[in-house]
N, C-alpha and C positions, 0 to 999 in steps of 0.2 A: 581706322585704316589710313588715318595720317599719314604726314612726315616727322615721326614722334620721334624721341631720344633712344630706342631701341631699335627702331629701323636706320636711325642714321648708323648702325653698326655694319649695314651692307656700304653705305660712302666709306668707311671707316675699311674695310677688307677691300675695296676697289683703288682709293690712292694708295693704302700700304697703313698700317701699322707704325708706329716709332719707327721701324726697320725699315721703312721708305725712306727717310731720312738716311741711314746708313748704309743703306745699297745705293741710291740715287747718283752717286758719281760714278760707279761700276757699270749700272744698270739702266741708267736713263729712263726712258718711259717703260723699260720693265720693271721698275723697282717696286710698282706699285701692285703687280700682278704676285708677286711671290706667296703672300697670308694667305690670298684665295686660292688660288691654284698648285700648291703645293701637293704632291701626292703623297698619300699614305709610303711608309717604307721608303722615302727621298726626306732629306734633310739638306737645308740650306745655312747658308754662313758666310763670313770671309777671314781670308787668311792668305797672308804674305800678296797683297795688291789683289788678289782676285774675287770675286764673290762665285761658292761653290757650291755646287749640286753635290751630293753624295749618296751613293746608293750599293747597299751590303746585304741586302734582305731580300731583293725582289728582282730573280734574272729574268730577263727580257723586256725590262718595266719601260716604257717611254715616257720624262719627264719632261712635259712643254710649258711655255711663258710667253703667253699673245698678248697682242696690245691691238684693236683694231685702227686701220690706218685709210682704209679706202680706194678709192683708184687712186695712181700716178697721176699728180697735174701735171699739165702741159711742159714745165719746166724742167721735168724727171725728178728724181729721189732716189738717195743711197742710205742704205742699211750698211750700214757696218760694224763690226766687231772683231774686238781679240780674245784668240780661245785655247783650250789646251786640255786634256787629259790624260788620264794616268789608268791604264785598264788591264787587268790579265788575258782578257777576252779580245781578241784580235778584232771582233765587231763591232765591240765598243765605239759606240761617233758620239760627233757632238757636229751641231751646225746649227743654220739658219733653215726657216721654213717661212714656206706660204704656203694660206691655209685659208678655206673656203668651206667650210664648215658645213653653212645654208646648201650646198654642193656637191657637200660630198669628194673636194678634191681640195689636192697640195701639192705640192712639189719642195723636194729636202735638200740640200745641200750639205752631205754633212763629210768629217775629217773621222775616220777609224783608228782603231789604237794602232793598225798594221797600217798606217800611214797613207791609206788608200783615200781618194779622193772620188767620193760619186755625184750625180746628179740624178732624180730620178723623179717622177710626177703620177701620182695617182687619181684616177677618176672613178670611185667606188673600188670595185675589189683589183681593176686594172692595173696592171703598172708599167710604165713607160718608160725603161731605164735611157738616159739621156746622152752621159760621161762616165766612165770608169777611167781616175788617171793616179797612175801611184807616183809616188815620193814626193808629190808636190809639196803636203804639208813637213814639218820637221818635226813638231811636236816636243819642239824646245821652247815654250811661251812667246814666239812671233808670231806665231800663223795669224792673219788678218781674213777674212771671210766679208768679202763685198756684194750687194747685190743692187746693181742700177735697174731700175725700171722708168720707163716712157710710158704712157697708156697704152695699155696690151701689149705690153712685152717685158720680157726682165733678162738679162743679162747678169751671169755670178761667177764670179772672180775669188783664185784665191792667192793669197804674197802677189798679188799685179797678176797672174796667169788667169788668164779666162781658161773656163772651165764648160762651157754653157751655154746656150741660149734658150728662152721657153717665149711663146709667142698664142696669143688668142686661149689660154685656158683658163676654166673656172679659179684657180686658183687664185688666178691675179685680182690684187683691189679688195680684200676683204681685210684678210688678219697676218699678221708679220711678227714673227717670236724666232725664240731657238729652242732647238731639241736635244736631250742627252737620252740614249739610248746604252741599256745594258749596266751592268753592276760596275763600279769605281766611282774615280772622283773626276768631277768637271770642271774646269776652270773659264768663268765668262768677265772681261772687260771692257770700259768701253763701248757700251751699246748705244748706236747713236742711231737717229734717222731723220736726214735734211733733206727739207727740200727746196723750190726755188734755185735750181741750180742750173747751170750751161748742159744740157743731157750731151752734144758732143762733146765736152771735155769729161763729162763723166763718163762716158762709154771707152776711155782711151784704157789704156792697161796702168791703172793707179800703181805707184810707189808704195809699199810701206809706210805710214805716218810712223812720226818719233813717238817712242810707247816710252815710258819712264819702265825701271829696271824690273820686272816682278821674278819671284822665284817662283818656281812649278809649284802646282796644288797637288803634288804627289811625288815626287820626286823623278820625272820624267825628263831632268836635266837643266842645267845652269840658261839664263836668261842672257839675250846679247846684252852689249856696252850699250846702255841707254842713250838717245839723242835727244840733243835739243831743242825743245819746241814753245813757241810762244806762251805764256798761259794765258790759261780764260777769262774774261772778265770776272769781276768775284759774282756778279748777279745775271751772268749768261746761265744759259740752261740748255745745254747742249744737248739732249734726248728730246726736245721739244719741235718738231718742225714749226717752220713760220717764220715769220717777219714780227719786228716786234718788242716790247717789251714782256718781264714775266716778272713781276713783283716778289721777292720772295716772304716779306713781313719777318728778317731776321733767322729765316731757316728752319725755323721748328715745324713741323709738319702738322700739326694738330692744331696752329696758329692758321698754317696755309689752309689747310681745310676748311678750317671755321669761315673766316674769311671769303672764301670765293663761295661757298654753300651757303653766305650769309647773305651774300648779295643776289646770288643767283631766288633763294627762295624768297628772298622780297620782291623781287621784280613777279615772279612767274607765280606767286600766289595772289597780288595785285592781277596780275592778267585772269587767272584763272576764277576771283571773284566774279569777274565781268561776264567769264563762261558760264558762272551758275547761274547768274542773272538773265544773260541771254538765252541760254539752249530752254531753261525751267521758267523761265517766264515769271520770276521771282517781283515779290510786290517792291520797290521803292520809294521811301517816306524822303529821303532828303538828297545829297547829290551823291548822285553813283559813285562818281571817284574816291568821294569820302567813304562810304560805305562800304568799299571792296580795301581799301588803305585798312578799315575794323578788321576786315575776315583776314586780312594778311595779317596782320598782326598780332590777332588768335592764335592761326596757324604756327606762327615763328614762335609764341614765348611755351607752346606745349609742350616740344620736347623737356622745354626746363623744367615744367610741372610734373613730369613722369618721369625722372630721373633710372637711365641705367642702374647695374650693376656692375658695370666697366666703366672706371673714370675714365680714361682716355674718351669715351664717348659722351659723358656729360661734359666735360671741356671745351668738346667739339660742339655740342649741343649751344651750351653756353655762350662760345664765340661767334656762333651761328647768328643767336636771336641777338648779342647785341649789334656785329655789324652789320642786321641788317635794316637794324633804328639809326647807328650810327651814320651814315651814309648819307643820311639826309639831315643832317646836323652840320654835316660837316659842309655838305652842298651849299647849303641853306649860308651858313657862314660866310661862305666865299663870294655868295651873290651878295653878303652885306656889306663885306670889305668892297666890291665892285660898286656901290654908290647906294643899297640902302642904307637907312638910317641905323647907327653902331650904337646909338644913344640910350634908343626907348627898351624900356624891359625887353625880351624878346619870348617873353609866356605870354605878349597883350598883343601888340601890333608890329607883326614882322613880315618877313618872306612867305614864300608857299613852300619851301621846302621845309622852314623852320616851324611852322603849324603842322607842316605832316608828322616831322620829328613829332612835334609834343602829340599828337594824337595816338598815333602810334607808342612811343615811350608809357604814355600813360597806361593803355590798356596791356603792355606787358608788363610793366610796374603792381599792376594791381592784381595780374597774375599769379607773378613770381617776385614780391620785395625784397627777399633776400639776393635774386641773383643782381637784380636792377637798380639797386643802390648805391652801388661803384660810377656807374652812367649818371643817374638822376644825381649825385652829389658834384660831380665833374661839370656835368652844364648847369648847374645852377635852379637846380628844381622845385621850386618852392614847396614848403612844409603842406602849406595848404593846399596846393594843388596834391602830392601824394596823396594826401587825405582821401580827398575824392577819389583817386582812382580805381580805389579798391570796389567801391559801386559802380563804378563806370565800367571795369571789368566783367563783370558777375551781370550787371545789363547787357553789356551787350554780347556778351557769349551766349545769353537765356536765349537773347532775341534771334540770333542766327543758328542758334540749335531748333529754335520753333518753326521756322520759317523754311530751314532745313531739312524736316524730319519727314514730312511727307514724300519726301525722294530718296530719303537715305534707308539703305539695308540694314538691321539691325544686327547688331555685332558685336563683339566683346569692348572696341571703342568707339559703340554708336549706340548705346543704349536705347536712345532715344528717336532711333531709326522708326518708322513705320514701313516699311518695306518688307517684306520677308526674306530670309538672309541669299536665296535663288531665285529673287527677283529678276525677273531678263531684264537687260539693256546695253545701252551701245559701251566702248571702250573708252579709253582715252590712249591713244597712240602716241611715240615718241621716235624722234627722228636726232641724229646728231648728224650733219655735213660738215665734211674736212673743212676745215679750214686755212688762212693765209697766213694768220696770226700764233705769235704763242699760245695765247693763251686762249683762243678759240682750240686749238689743238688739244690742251691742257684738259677740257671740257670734253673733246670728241674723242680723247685717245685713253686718257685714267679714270673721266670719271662720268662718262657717259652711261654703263653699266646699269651703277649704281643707284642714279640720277631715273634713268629711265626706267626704273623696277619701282623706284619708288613712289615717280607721278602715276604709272600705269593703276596701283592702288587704288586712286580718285575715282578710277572706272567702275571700281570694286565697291567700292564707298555708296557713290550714286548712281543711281538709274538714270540715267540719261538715254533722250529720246534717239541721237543719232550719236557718230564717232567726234571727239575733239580729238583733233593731230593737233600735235605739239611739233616745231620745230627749232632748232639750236642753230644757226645757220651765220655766216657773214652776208652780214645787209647793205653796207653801204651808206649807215646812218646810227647815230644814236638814238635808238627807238628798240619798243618790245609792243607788240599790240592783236587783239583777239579780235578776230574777221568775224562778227554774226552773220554774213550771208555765205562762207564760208565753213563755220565753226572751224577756225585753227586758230591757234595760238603762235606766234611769232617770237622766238628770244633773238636777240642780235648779240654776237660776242662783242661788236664794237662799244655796245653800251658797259656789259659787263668788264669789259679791259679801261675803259674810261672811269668807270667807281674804285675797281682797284689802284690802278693807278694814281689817283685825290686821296686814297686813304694810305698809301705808302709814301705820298710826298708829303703829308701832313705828319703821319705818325713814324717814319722813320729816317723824312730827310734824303730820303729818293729825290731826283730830277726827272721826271717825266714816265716814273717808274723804275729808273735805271739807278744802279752805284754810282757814286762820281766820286772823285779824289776830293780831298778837305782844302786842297787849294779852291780850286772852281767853285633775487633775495633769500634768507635761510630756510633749508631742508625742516619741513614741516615733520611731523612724528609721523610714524606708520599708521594707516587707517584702521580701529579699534575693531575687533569683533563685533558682531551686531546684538544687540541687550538679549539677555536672556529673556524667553516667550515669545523670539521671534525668528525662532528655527522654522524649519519647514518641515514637513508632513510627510508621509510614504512615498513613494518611489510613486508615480501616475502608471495609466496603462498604454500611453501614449499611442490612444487610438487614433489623434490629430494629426494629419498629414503633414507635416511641415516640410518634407524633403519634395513635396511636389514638384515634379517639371512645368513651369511655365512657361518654356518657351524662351526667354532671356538668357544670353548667355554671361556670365559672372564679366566683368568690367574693375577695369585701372580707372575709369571714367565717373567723376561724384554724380550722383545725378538731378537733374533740374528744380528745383519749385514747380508744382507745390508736391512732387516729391511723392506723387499718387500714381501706383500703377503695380504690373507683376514684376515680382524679383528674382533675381537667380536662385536655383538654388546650391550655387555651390560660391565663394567668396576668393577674392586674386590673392588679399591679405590677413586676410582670420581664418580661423579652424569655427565650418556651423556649427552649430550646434542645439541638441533639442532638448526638449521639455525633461523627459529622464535625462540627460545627461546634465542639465543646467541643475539640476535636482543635488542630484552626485556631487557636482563638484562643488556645491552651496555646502553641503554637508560635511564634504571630505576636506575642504580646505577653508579657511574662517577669513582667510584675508583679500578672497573675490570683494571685488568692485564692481557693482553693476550699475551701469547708467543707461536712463529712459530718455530717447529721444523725440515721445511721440508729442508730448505737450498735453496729456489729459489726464482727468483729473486726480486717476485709479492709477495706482504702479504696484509693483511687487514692492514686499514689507521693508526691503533693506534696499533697496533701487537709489539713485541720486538721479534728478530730473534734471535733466543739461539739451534742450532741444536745440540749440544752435550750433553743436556739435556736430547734428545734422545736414549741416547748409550744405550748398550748393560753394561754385567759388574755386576755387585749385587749389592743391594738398601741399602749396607753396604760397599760402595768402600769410596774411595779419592773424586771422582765424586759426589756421595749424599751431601758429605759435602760444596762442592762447590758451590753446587744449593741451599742447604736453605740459604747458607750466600747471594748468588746474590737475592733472593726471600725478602727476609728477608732486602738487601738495599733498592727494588726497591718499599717497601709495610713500608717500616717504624717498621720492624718488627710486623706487626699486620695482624696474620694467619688465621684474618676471613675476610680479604679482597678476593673478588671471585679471583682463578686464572683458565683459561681456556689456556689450551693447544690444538694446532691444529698442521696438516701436510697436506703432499699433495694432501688428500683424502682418499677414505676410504679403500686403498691398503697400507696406509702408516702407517707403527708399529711402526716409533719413537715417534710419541706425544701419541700412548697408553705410550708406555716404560718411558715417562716424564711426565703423570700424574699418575703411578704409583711409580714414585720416590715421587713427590710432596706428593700425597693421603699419604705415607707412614711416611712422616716424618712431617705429620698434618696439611698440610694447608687446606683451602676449595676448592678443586680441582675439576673440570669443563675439562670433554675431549669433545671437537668437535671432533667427528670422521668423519664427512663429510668435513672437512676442507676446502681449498683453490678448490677441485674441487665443492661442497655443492655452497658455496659461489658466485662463478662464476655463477652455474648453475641456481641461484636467480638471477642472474642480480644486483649483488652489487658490490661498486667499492675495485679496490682495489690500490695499491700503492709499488713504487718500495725502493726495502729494502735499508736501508739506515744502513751506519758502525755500530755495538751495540756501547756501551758506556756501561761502568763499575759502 
């Protein structure tokens, strides 16, 4: 119940999909709401400047797009947008809302196809019509729809004509989107929401802004003569309130993702190490900081080890765990250039950021080598140190699984939970506060959601004695820090704006996070049938339980040394399988491969004895790769030959842990989980193990 590579798919629906990238200039901090909140029977798009809603299927349907935003600071804040539709149905609107969910209230703003202008505010089933005012809008692609608000109050404006006032209701200060109601098409640009602004010169009756030319998203009429208006900086981000820089790392949205969810869960798995220590009263052998630096950096390189089924989410995954080693490589650097020594190796005596780096590096190197060898090759990792780290990995994951287990609930990715899966205990709560900055905003407005569903998990994960609050907040410092006499946890955007920041001035030539101008070996043969007189014998009566429930539930997760305990009985990545049936297919097909993981001395007559197959370690080590190439000789490379993995029964988690390596890296994979004691208890023979061969 991590922050695994399949959970990061809720981050992944909350900033937006690719298509957040492609709405983001239309849509601002909606762009990222579209993938999740789309409803059944509405389809989105863009088309001739506008990005559209369309709806043919479902009369009366309301399609909405929040982003939550908070109370009004003291400064005020405008909503703005340009809008347009194209409807048969005279009722057809389209507008701004605010929206109060926890409440039960909102108040809509919206433009009808009959050019009708309303205001109106509900409080549960009530409704409070506010304005009724016709032919305001034109419904020629100008209409502009503004909404100033101060604390507890909002004012909404449409082409400069107030329209409105709404004062003290639940609505204000939660969530702010726009709605399209009824069957057609809807055109939204432009979506912006500033703040920090003079609230009297925002309360005055705004102008029109210069809109560049669009055509209707339905043929609702020709667009005015465009006017001319400054353009944006190339690296503003005008749907972002705040003050501020907002890095974009070249635009790509699965880049921007990675990156700020890279940083973010290095900092707040680092803090949250310190929660488990403190709330659980966890033993400590060397310095805490070190040892929570281990658990965060467990944490980061898992999603690599559990790879989606959507690449965009392993990308993300992947960019995740490396910036968030990177970051401290790159820190660590900067403090050398500042006056430590540039000279001495920097694997032996350097910085404390450049020690965290390799500490860190190392145990997701050992992890996951194949993703972390672009990294380890780029700073200069030595041979020998890799070596190691693949033990240093596999240590210290054992050790904070063991240490762990007495508080964790056991689950499909806790195997080794001792809890029971309805064990009580306290939450972990999560708070995001507005903030002043971009990119504090960034965090509270796209991707706080997502962020906060997935630390709540932790709560899930472990029994903890009381609640841990988490909060996201502007601090006033770069710092992030977990109160034991409070139990909270503290993130500060300013720290989080400050790493971005160092890694877009390093890696793309930003100034202070800002754009500036350029001035300023051979396939072995198929594995042979097995010698004649060493077929198998009748069909068993498979009086042997093998499907027992023990209580485990089937896991993506290898499980620990010494790999003794109850097993699932159902598998994430193999088809079980039992006694009659491993029978069958011994019989019915000649070119099964069976390998025994248990290490003793009796196997079945055609079995191949491979127990490190079994290990422990991630399904992304040195070990994975060693098994498909041995799998891979002894099958002639042909991954639809059956392979069946067994142990020493059904206490025994190396042959689950080896047909999850297998299932993982695609063969047809078969666990006997009744293994060698199954076997026996049929009365079939068996045979003593004989040296492998390579």
């Amino acid at each position: 119940m991590y922050l695994r590579g399949a959970a990061l798919l809720f981050v992944l629906a909350a900033y937006g999909s690719p298509a957040h990238a492609q709405y983001e200039q239309l849509l601002g901090p909606l762009a990222g709401t579209v993938k999740s909140q789309l409803l059944k029977g509405w389809t989105a798009g863009e088309k001739d400047g506008w990005f559209t809603l369309r709806n043919s299927e479902v009369p009366g349907s309301e399609q909405t797009l929040y982003v939550n935003v908070g109370p009004a600071p003291d400064s005020g804040r405008i909503t703005d947008v340009n809008v347009v539709l194209n409807s048969k149905n005279p009722k057809a609107s389209i507008g701004v809302v605010l929206n109060n969910r926890a409440r039960s209230s909102l108040c809509l703003l919206e433009i009808t196809a009959a050019k009708n202008t309303l205001l109106f505010c509900l409080q549960g089933d009530k409704r409070t019509d506010i304005a009724s005012v016709p032919n305001v809008a034109k419904l020629d692609g100008s209409d502009r729809i503004k909404v100033v608000e101060v604390p507890g109050a909002a004012r909404f404006l449409v082409n400069g004509q107030k329209i409105g006032d709404v004062e003290n209701v639940p609505a204000l200060g939660a969530d702010i989107g726009i709605m399209a109601y009824d069957q057609g098409t809807f055109g939204i640009a432009d979506f912006s929401i500033n703040s920090n602004l003079n609230p009297k010169q925002s309360g005055a009756s705004p102008q029109p802004a210069g809109l560049p030319a669009r055509a209707d998203s339905g043929g609702a009429g020709a667009s005015p003569k465009p006017q001319t208006a400054a353009p944006a900086p190339a690296n503003s981000a005008p749907g972002l309130p705040g003050a501020g820089p907002y890095p974009r790392f070249g635009g790509d949205t699965l880049r921007i993702v990675g990156v700020y969810i890279g940083i973010m869960r290095s900092i707040f798995m680092h803090e949250f190490g310190h929660a488990l220590i403190g709330e659980l009263e966890l033993p400590s052998t060397g310095a805490e900081e070190d040892a929570v630096d281990i658990y965060s950096a467990l944490q980061i390189v898992e999603p690599t080890m559990y790879p989606s089924d959507d690449k965009d989410v392993n990308v993300m995954a992947r960019d995740a765990a490396t910036y968030a080693a990177l970051q401290w490589y790159y820190s660590g650097k900067l403090a050398e250039r500042k006056g430590a020594s540039a000279t001495s190796a920097w694997q032996d005596e350097h910085t404390g950021d450049l020690k965290r780096f390799r500490n860190m590096l190392c145990i997701m190197y050992g992890g996951n080598p194949a993703v972390f060898e672009p990294v380890a090759k780029h700073v200069g990792f030595e041979d020998r140190t890799k070596a190691r780290c693949t033990d240093e990995f596999q240590k210290q994951n054992r050790a904070w699984r063991r240490i762990l287990a007495p508080h964790t609930r056991v689950g499909a990715w806790t195997p080794d939970g001792q809890q029971p899966a309805n064990a009580p205990g306290a939450p972990v709560n999560v708070v995001f506060e507005p903030s002043k900055r971009k990119i504090g905003n960034l965090f509270a407005n796209n991707l706080s959601d997502a962020i906060a569903n997935n630390i709540k998990l932790l709560g899930q994960t472990y029994v903890l004695p009381r609640p841990v609050n988490v909060v996201f907040k502007d601090c006033g410092q770069l710092n992030a820090w977990y109160s034991p006499r409070e139990g909270t946890i503290t993130m500060c955007y300013e720290l989080i704006e400050n790493i971005a920041v160092m890694i877009s001035d390093i890696e793309t030539g930003t100034v202070g996070g800002e754009v500036v101008a350029k001035d300023g070996s051979p396939a072995a043969s198929p594995r042979q049938p097995p010698p004649a007189g060493q077929g198998m014998p009748s069909l068993p009566s498979g009086a042997f339980d093998e499907l027992k429930d023990s209580g485990v539930p089937a896991t993506n997760m290898l499980f620990s040394a010494p790999y003794k305990g109850p097993t699932p009985n159902k598998h994430t990545r193999a088809q079980v399988i039992t006694t009659p049936e491993l029978v069958r297919l011994i019989t019915n097909d000649k070119s099964v491969l069976i390998v025994d993981t248990s290490g003793m001395r009796e196997t079945l007559p055609i079995a191949y004895p491979l127990s490190d197959a079994g290990s422990d370690g991630s399904v992304t080590d040195q070990l994975q790769g060693a098994l498909d190439s041995w799998l891979q000789k002894k099958t002639g490379g042909d991954r639809k030959v059956p392979v069946v993995f067994l142990g020493g029964g059904m206490t025994d988690r190396s042959s689950y842990n080896a047909a999850l390596r297998a299932g993982m890296l695609g063969w047809s994979t078969y666990w006997y989980r009744g293994g060698l004691e199954a076997w026996v208890a049929n009365g079939l023979p068996t045979a003593a193990v004989k040296a492998a061969k390579d």
